[in-house]
Structure formats: C-alpha cells, structure tokens
C-alpha positions as CSV (number, residue, x, y, z in Angstrom):
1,X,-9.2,54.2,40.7
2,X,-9.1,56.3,43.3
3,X,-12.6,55.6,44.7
4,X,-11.3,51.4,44.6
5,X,-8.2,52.5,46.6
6,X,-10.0,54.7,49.0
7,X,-12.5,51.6,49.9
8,X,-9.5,49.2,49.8
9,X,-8.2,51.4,52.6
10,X,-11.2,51.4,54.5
11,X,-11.4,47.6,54.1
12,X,-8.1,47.4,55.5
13,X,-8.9,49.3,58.7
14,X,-12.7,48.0,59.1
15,X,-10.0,44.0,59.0
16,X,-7.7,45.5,61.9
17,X,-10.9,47.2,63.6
18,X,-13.0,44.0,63.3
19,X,-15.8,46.2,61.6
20,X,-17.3,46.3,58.3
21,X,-15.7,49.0,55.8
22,X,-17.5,52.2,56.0
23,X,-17.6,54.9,53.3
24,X,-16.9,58.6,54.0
25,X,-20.4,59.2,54.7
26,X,-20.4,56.7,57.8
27,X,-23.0,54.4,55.9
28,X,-21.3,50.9,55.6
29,X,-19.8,50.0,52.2
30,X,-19.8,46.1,52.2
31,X,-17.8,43.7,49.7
32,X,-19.6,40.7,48.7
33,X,-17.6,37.7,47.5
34,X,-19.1,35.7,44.6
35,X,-19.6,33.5,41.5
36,X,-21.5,35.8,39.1
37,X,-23.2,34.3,36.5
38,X,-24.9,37.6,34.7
39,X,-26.1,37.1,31.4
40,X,-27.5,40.5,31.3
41,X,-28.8,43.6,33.5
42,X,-31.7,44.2,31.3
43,X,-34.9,42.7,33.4
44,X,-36.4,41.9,30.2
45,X,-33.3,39.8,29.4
46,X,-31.4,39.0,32.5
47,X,-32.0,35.2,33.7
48,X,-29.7,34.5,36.5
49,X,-28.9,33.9,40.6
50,X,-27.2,37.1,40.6
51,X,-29.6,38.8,38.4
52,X,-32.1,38.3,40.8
53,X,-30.3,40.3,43.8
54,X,-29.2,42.8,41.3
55,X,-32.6,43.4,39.9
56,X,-34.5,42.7,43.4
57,X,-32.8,45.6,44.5
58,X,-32.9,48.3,41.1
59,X,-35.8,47.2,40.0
60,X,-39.0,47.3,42.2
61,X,-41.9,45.1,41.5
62,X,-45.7,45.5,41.5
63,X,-46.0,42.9,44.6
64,X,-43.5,41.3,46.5
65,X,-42.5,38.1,48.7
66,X,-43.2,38.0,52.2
67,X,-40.2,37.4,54.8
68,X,-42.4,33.7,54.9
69,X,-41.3,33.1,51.6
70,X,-44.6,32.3,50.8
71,X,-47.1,35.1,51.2
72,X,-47.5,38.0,48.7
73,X,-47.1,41.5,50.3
74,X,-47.5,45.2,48.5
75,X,-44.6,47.1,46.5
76,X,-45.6,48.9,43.8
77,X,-49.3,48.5,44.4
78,X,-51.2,48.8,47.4
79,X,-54.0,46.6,46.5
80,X,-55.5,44.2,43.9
81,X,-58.5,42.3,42.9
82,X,-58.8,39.0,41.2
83,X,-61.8,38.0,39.2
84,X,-63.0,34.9,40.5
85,X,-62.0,33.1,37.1
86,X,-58.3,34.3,37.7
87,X,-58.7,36.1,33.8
88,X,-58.2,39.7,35.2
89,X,-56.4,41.4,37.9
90,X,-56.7,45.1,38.6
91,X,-53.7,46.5,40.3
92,X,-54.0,50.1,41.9
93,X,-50.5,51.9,42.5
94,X,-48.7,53.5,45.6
95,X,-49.1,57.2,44.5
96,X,-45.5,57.8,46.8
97,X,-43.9,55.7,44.6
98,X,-40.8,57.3,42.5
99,X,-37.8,56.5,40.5
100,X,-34.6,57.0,41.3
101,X,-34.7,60.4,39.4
102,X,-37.8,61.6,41.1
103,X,-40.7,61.3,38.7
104,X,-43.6,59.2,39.6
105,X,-44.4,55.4,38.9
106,X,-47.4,55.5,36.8
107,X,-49.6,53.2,35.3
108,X,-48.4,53.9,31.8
109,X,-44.6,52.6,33.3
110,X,-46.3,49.1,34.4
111,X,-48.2,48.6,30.9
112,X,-44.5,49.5,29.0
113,X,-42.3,47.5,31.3
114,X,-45.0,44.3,31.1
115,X,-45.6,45.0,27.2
116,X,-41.8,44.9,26.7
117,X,-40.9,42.0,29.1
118,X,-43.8,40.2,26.8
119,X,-42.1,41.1,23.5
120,X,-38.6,41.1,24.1
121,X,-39.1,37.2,24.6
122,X,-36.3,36.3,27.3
123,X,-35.9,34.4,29.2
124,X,-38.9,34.8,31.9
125,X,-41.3,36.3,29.3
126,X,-43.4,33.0,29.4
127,X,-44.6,34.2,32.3
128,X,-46.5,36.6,30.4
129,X,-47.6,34.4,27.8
130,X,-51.1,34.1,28.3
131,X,-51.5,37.7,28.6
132,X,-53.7,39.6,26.2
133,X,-53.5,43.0,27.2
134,X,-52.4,45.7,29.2
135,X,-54.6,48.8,29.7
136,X,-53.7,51.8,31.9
137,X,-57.4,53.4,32.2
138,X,-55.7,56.0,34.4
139,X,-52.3,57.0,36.3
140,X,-52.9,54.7,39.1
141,X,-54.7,51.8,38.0
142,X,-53.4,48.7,35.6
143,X,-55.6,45.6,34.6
144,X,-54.3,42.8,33.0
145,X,-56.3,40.3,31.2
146,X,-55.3,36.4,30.3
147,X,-56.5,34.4,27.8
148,X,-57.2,31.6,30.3
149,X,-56.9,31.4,34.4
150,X,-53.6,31.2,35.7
151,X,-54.0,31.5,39.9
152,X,-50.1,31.7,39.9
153,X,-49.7,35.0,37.6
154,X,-49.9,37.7,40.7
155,X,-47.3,35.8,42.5
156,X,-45.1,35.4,39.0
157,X,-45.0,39.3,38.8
158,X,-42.7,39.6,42.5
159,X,-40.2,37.9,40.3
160,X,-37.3,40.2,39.6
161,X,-37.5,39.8,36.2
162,X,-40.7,41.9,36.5
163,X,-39.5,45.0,37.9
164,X,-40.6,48.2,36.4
165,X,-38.7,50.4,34.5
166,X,-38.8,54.3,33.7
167,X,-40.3,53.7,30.4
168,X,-39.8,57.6,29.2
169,X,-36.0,56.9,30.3
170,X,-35.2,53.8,28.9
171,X,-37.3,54.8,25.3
172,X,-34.7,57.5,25.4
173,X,-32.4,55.1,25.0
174,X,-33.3,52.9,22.9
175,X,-36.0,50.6,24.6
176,X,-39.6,49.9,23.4
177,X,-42.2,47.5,24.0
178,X,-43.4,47.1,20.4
179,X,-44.6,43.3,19.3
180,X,-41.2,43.7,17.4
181,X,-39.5,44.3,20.6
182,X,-37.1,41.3,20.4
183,X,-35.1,42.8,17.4
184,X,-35.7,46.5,17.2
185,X,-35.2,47.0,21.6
186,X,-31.5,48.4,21.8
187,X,-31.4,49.7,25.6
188,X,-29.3,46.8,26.6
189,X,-26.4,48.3,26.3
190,X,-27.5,51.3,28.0
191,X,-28.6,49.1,31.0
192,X,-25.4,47.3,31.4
193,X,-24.1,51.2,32.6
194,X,-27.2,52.2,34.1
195,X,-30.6,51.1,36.5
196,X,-34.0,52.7,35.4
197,X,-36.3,51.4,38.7
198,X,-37.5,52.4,41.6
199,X,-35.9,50.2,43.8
200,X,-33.6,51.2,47.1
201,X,-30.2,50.9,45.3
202,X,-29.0,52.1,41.6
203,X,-26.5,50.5,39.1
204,X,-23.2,52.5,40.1
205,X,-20.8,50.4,37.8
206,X,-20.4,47.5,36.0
207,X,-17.2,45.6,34.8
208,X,-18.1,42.5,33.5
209,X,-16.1,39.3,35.0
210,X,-15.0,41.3,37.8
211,X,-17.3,43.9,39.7
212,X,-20.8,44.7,40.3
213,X,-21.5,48.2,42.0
214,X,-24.3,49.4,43.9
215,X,-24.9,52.0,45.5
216,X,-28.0,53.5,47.7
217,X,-30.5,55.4,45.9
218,X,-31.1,58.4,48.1
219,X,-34.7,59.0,46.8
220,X,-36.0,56.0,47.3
221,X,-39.2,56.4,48.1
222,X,-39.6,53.4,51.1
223,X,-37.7,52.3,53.7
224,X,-34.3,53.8,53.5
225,X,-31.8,50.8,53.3
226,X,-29.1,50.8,56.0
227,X,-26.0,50.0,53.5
228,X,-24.5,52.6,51.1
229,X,-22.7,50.5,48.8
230,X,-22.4,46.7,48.0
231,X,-19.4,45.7,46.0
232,X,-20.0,42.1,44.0
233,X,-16.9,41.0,43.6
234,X,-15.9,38.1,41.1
235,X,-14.3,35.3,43.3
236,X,-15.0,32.1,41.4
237,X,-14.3,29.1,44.0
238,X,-15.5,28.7,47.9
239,X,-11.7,29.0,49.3
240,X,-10.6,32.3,47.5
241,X,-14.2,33.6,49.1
242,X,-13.2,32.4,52.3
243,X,-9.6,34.2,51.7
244,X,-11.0,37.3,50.6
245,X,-12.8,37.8,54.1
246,X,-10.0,36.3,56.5
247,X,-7.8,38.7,54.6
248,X,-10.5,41.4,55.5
249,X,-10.7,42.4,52.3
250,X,-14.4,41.6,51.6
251,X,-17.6,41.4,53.9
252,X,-19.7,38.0,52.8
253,X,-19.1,35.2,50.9
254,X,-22.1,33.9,48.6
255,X,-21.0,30.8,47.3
256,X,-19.1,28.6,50.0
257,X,-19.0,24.8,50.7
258,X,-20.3,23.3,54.3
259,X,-16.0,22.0,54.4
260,X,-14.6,25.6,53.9
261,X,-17.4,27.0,55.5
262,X,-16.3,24.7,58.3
263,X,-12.4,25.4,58.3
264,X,-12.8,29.1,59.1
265,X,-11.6,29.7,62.6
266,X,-11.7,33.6,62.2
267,X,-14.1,35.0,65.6
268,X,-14.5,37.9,63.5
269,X,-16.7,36.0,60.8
270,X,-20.0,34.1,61.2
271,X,-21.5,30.9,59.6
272,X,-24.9,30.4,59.0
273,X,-26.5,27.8,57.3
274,X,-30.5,27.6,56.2
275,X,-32.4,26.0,54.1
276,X,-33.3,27.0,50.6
277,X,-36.1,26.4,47.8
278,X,-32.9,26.4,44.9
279,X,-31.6,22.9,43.1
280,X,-28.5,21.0,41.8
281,X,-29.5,18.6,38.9
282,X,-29.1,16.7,36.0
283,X,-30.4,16.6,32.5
284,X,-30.2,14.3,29.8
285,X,-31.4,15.0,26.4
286,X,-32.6,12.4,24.1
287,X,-33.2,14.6,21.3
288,X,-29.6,16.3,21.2
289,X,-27.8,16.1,17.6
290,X,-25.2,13.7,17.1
291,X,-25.6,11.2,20.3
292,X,-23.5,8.2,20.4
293,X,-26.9,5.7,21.1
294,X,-30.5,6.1,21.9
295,X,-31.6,7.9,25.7
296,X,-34.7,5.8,26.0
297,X,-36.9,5.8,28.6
298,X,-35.4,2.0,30.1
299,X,-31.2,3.6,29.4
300,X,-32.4,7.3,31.3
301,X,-34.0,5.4,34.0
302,X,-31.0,3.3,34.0
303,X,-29.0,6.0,34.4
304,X,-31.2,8.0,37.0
305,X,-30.7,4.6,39.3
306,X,-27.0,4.8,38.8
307,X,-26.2,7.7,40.6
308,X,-25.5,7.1,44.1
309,X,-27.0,10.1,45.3
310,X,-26.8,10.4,49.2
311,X,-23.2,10.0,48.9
312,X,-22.3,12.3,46.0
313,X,-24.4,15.0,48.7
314,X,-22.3,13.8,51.7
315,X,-19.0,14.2,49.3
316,X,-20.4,17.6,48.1
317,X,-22.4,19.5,50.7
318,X,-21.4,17.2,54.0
319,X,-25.1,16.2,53.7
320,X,-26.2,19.7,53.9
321,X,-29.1,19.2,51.7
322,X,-31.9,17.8,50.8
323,X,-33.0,14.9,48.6
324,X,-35.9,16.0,46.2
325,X,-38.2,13.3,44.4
326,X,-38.9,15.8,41.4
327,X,-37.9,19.2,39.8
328,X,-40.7,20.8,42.6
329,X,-38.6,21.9,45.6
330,X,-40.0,20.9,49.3
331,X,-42.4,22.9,50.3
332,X,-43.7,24.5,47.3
333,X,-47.7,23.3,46.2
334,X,-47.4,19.9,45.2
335,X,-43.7,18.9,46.1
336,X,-43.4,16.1,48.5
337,X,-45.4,13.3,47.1
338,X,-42.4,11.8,45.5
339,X,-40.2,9.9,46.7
340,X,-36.6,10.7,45.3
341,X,-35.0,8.3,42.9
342,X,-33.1,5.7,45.3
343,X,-29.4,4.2,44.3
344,X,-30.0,0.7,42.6
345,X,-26.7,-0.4,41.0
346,X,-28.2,-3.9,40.0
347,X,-31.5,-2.4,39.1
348,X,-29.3,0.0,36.7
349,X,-27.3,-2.4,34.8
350,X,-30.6,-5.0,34.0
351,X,-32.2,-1.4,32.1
352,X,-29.2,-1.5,30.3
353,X,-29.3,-5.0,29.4
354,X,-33.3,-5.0,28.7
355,X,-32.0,-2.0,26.7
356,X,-29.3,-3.8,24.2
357,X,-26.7,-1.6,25.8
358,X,-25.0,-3.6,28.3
359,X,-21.7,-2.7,26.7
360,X,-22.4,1.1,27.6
361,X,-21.5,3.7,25.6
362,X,-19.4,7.2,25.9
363,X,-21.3,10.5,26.5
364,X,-20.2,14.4,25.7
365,X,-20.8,15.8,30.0
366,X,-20.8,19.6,29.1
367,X,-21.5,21.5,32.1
368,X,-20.8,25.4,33.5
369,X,-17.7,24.9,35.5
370,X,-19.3,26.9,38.5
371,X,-19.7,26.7,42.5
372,X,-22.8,27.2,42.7
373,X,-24.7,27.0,45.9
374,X,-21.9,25.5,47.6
375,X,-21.3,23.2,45.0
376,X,-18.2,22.6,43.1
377,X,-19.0,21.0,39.7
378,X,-16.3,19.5,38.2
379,X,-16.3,17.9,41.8
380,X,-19.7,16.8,42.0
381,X,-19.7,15.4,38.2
382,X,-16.3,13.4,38.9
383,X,-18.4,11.6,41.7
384,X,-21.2,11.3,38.3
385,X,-18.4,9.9,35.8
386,X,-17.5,7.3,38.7
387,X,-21.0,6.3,38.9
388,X,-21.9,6.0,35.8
389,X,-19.1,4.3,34.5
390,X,-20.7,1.3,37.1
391,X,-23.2,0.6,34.1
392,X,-19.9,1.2,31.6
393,X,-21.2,4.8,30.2
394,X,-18.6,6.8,30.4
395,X,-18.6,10.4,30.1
396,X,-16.0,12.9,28.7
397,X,-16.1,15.1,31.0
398,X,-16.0,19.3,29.7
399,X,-16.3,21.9,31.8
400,X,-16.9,25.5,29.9
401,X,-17.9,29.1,30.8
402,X,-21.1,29.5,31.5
403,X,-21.5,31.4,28.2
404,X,-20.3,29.0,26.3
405,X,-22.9,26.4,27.9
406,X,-25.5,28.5,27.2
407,X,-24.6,28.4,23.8
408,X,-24.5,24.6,23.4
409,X,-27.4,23.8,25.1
410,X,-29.4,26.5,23.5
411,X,-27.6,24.6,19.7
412,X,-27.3,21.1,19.5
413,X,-28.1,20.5,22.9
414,X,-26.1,18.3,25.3
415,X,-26.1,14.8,26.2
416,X,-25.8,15.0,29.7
417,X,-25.0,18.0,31.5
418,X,-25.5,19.5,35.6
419,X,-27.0,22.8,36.1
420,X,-28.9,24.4,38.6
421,X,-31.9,26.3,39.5
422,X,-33.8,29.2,41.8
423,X,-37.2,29.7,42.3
424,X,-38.0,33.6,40.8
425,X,-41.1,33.4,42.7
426,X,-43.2,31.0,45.1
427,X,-45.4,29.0,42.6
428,X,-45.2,25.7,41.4
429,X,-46.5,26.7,37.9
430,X,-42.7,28.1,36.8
431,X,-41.4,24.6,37.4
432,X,-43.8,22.9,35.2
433,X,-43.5,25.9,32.6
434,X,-39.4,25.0,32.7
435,X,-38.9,21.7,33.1
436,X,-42.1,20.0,31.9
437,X,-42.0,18.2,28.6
438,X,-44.6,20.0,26.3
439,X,-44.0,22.6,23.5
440,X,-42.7,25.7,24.5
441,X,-40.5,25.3,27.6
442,X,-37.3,25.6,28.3
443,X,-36.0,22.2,28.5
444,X,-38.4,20.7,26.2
445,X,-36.4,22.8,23.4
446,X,-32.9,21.8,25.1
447,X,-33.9,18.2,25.4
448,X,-34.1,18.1,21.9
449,X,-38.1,18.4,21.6
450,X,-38.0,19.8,17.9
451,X,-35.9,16.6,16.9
452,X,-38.0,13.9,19.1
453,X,-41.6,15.0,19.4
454,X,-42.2,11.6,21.5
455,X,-40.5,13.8,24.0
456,X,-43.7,15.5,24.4
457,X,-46.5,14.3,27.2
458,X,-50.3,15.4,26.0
459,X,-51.0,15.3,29.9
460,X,-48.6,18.1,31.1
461,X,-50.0,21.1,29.7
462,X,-53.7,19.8,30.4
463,X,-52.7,19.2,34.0
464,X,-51.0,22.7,33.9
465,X,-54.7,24.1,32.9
466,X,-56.5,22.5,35.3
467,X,-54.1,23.4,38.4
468,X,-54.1,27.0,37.2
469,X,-58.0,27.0,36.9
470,X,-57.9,26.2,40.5
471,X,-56.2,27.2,43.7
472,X,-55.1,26.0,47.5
473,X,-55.5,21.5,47.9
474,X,-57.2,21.5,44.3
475,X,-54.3,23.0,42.7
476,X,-51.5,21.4,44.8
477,X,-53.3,18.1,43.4
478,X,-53.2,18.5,39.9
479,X,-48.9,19.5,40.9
480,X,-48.5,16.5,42.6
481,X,-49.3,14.8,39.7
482,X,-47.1,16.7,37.4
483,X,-44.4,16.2,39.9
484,X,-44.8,12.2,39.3
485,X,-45.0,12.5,35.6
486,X,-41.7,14.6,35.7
487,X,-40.0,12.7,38.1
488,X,-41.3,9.1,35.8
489,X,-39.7,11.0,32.6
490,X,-35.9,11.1,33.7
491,X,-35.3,13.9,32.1
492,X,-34.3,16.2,34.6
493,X,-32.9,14.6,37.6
494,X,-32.7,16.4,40.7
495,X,-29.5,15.5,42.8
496,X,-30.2,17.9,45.5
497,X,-31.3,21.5,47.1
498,X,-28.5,22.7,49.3
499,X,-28.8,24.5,52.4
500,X,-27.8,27.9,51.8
501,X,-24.4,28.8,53.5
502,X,-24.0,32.6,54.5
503,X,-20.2,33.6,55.3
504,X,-19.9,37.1,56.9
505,X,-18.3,39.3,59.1
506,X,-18.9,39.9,62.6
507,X,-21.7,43.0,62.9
508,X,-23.5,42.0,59.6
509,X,-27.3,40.6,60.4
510,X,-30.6,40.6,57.8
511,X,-29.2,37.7,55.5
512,X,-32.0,35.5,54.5
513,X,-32.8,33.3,51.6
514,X,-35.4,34.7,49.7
515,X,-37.5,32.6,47.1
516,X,-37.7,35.4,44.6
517,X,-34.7,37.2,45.0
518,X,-31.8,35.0,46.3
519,X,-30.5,37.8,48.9
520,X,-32.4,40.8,49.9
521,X,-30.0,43.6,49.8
522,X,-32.1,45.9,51.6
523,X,-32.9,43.7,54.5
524,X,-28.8,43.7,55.3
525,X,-27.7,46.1,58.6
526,X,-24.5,46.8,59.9
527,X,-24.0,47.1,63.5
C-alpha cells in the first residue's frame, strides 16, 4: 500500500508539474490506462493483446521484429541458417545473454522452452506443430527440424508467445516440457507472481482485474530500457482512460476512440494515430449446437452483404480504419487482392429468399463486451442488430466477460459473435493456420467443424503446403488465393483494422505499433 500511495503522490505532482511520475530513483514510473484481456502470464498459455506487451517485454525471443514491422532482426541469437528446403534451421546464441537472475541463456533453455510451448498445447503451440525435434548439440547452438517446409517458422518464433524461459527455474516450480506437458505442467500458478526471461523488464505484481506491474530488470543484459516501472491499470472504456490522464493520474491510454481521442483539449497530452496490422470482425458458425435454422453458404453470404460496413466504421472509428477484403491484413504477403465485401441490401434479402428464409430468423449475438482497439462493442454490434434486422434476422444481443466468451465459443460455439485479432508475428501463414477452414485450427473447431465436416475446404491446407514450400511472389501467390477462398467462405467477416490511437502525456515519445508485440515497452522514453 504504501508503495501505491507513494506513486499516487508522485502522479499527483508529475499532473501539477506537467511531467510524467517519477520513482525515487529519478527513472520515470509511468501508468498505462487499459482494457486487459489476460488469460494467462504463462507464454506457453497466455493468448492475448496484453499478453503480448507483457511477454514482449519478460520474455525475450530467439529473433525479433524489426522497427519496419517487417524484417527479422537478432535477440537471443546472433545468426541462423536455413536449409534451402526450409526443414532445418540452426540458431547460434548471443553468449552475453542472461536472465533476470544472472545465469546464462543456453541452448538447453531454448530446446525446454520450445519443447514445452509444443506440449503444453495453447494457444499458439500450432506454431510448432510440424516440428520434430529439438537438439542442443552444445551450449550455444539449437537446430530445429520440421517434418515439412514452412518458410514462415523463423519469423513465428519473434512472437511473444515464444519467449524463453529459465527452464532450471521454472522446473523448480513445477514446469516441464514432457509430451504430457499439457496435464502434468503446474508452473502457472507460479508465473502469474513471477517472470522467468530474459527480457528488459520483470513481473513485479499481479492483481488480476486491476493491475499489471512491471518493473526494470537491472541485469538485463541489452539496451538498458529508459522506464523503471509501467503500471497497467484496468480501465475498461475509452472515456474513463481519457479521465484517468486529464486527472493526471495515469500516463497513456491504450484503448481510446478517434471521438474521445478527439474531445481532449488538455496541452499537456498528445494524440497520435497510426496505422495497424490488428482486425475487428465477425464470425458466424454453421456448425454451433442448437441454431435456430441452417447458416448456409447463400444465408452467410446474405448476411456478409447486410452489413453496411463503411458506415458502422464512420459510426465507430470516425472512418479511422481500413476496409479489409479477407482475414489477411493490408500489407502482409498476399493481402490486397480482395476486394472487401460491399453493402448490398437488395442483393441480401434475394439470398435469403433463394434460401427459403425470407421470414428471417433470431440469432444468440454472444460477444466479449470489450473496447478494443478503439472500438466499443456493444456499440458497434447495435449498428449489426440494425442491419441485420434489414433481412428480418434479428439478434439477441449478449455481451459477457471475456472469460465467459471464451468458454462458449470454446463449448457449443456461437451463432454469431465479434471478436478481434493481432498479428503475433509478420507472416501470412498464422492467419490461414486460425481462420482457415481445415482440421485443426482455431475457428474451424469454433465454427462447429467437428459437427459439420462440409465446413472443411480440401484446398486450404494444400495451398498452405505449397506457400510454405516457397517464399517472396511464389508464396504471396499461393496467399492470395487462400485470402479469396476465405473471404468466398463467409465465415469470418472482417469489418475493419483500426488505426491505432496512442493517448499520452506531454514528454512521452517511442510509442509505435508493433506487429508482434502490440507496444514495445522498451522503445518508450521520457523526456
């Protein structure tokens, strides 16, 4: 309590000073106003926006993301070969590396952390799939070998989720990387108190619902970060983000609308808006249990045309934001050979006549009642009822925590529900391994793929061979057309990727969207 009411204080002067709060030690202590959506703090197990900037900043990775957003620059290892196949990649380690307590990053930490991110089976592990083994022939060198070429799998491992943990540490308590992993692994409870990386800041605290600390980790063996301390803050909607730093209580705001963005007046804070790689869609599921009529190809194409989409953005985001033609965001290998689905009211209502359902029909709208990426949802799935209800389907509208979503979709599934997503690394492959319609992704199972096989398209996962058998035009080819057979299965419906909106106060500068790692913690100064 006392070190809350100490920082409060320093907030309070940093307000009437127009600076930053500052711990004792004179290195800036900054509040950060958001949404948190953690599932876990576990990189094996973690699967979330915030995850990412919490483990991007524990947890550091073998390779990382370039400030382009594109290229793939050294962490962890200072070199690596592919074979020309893309079956084997050798990775050889920074011998400065460390961890937080001091004791060297070896070879035999990479082989554990992969190993368990494999076995533990979360919610990234498909990335490692294809992945036969691991071998550590000595302290500095890893090599892992695939069971078939994938040119994205170098680039998948500067995803957060792939940090590298202490593995002597975190077997102390509890973790292993056994094939069993999934149900014998109990350090998840130890790593909701504590970080075991070797990235630039450590887990200080966590209090679930209500604050993430971090603090900087004095050993770190690179580039001393400039901040001592972020405080995450739970602050659920744009205007009480807003609030917090008018008040001068807090430092940036993560999760505010283009309007509130645009009512603050305060010279002390500044506004600055980007684009970003992340989307806002919607799914419907054909295979959910219990659903009220059919979700045919002719009713969700129907549907998809329904949707008045350029002005449910301009009602949203103020038209900050981008209109995508498939799950593939702009500017990623493949994207931006579709064109996005356009408004066709009369085009909507003869599919549901060809259809038999020109009466309509009411659908269960389940959906995480978040703002996420400037986007309020029970606002932007209002504007969806309204539409919809054009072609007389009607939804019942039910907006839960996002636990409790999780938990639906992940059962019976949902009708029709929003969501959103953020790349965890620059690749196209993730996007087909999570959205496409074959057996084993994500929203193949919560589409209802175990009670509709039909949901199933033979030419996904061939196309997903062939692109990751190839690289550069080649592979961006066989993506395009993935992105069309996607887009053609309106299944996932993009709505749109919003520009991302950073809120801070006067003196803060390094905030940039990153395409692995939402906010890089260690790129943020104070002046």
């Amino acid at each position: 309590m006392a070190m809350i009411a100490a920082l409060a204080t320093a907030t309070t002067l940093a307000a009437w000073s127009g600076a930053p709060a500052f711990a004792q030690d004179q290195a800036p202590s900054l509040i950060v106003a958001r949404d948190m959506d953690l599932n876990s703090l576990d990189p094996a197990r973690a699967f979330c926006d915030t995850c990412q900037i919490y483990l991007s900043a524990t947890y550091d990775r073998l390779v990382d993301i370039g400030a382009d957003n594109t290229s793939l620059v050294p962490m962890l290892a200072t070199d690596w070969t592919i074979s020309a196949d893309h079956t084997e990649v050798t990775f050889k380690l920074n011998p400065a590396a460390r961890f937080a307590d001091g004791s060297p990053v070896e070879a035999k930490d990479v082989k554990w952390s992969l190993e368990r991110l494999k076995n533990i089976k979360g919610g990234f592990s498909y990335i490692m799939d294809g992945v036969i083994s691991v071998e550590a022939p000595d302290a500095a060198t890893v090599v892992v070998k695939l069971d078939k070429p994938n040119s994205d799998f170098v680039g998948s491992l500067s995803a957060p989720y792939a940090g590298i943990l202490d593995s002597d540490l975190v077997a102390q308590h509890g973790g292993n990387a056994n094939a069993d992993a999934a149900s014998t692994d109990t350090a998840e409870e130890w790593l909701l108190a504590n970080s075991a990386g070797a990235g630039p800041y450590v887990l200080s605290a966590y209090s679930p619902n209500n604050e993430l600390r971090l603090k900087r980790n004095d050993n770190y063996w690179g580039d001393k970060p400039a901040v001592g301390e972020f405080v995450f803050r739970q602050t659920k909607d744009a205007v009480a983000q807003s609030q917090l730093l008018e008040s001068g209580n807090g430092d940036i705001a993560m999760n505010v609308d283009p309007t509130t963005a645009g009512s603050i007046t305060n010279p002390e804070i500044t506004v600055s808006t980007v684009p970003s790689f992340n989307m806002v869609y919607l799914v419907l599921s054909p295979g959910a249990k219990n659903l009220p009529h059919s979700l045919d190809a002719k009713i969700r194409a129907a549907i998809a045309k329904a949707v008045d989409y350029d002005t449910l953005i301009d009602f949203t985001l103020e038209g900050q934001g981008k209109r995508l033609g498939s799950p593939l965001p702009n500017g990623f290998p493949g994207s931006g050979q579709v064109e996005p689905t356009a408004f066709d009211l009369e085009g909507a209502k003869a599919l549901m006549a060809e259809a038999g359902a020109a009466d309509g029909f009411t659908l269960d709208a389940v959906y995480p009642n978040v703002n996420q990426y400037g986007v309020d949802y029970s606002l932007m799935m209002q504007k969806v009822q309204q539409d919809l209800a054009a072609i007389n389907v009607q939804l019942n509208l039910q907006p839960v925590e996002f636990s409790v979503w999780r938990e639906r979709i992940n059962g019976d599934g949902i009708p029709l529900t929003a969501v959103f997503f953020a790349p965890d690394y620059y690749g196209s492959a993730q996007y087909v391994q999570y959205f496409g319609m074959m057996d084993g992704t994500v929203w193949y199972k919560r589409a209802g793929g175990a009670n509709d096989p039909t949901l199933a398209n033979p030419q996904t996962p061939e196309l997903l061979a062939k692109a990751l058998a190839s690289e550069g035009e080649e592979s961006a080819k066989y993506y395009s057309e993935l992105a069309s057979i996607m887009a053609a299965e309106n299944i996932i419906l993009p709505i749109v990727s919003p520009d991302a909106v950073f809120v801070a106060r006067k003196g803060i500068s390094g905030l940039r969207y990153s395409a692995c790692c939402n906010l890089v913690l260690s790129d943020i100064t104070v002046d």
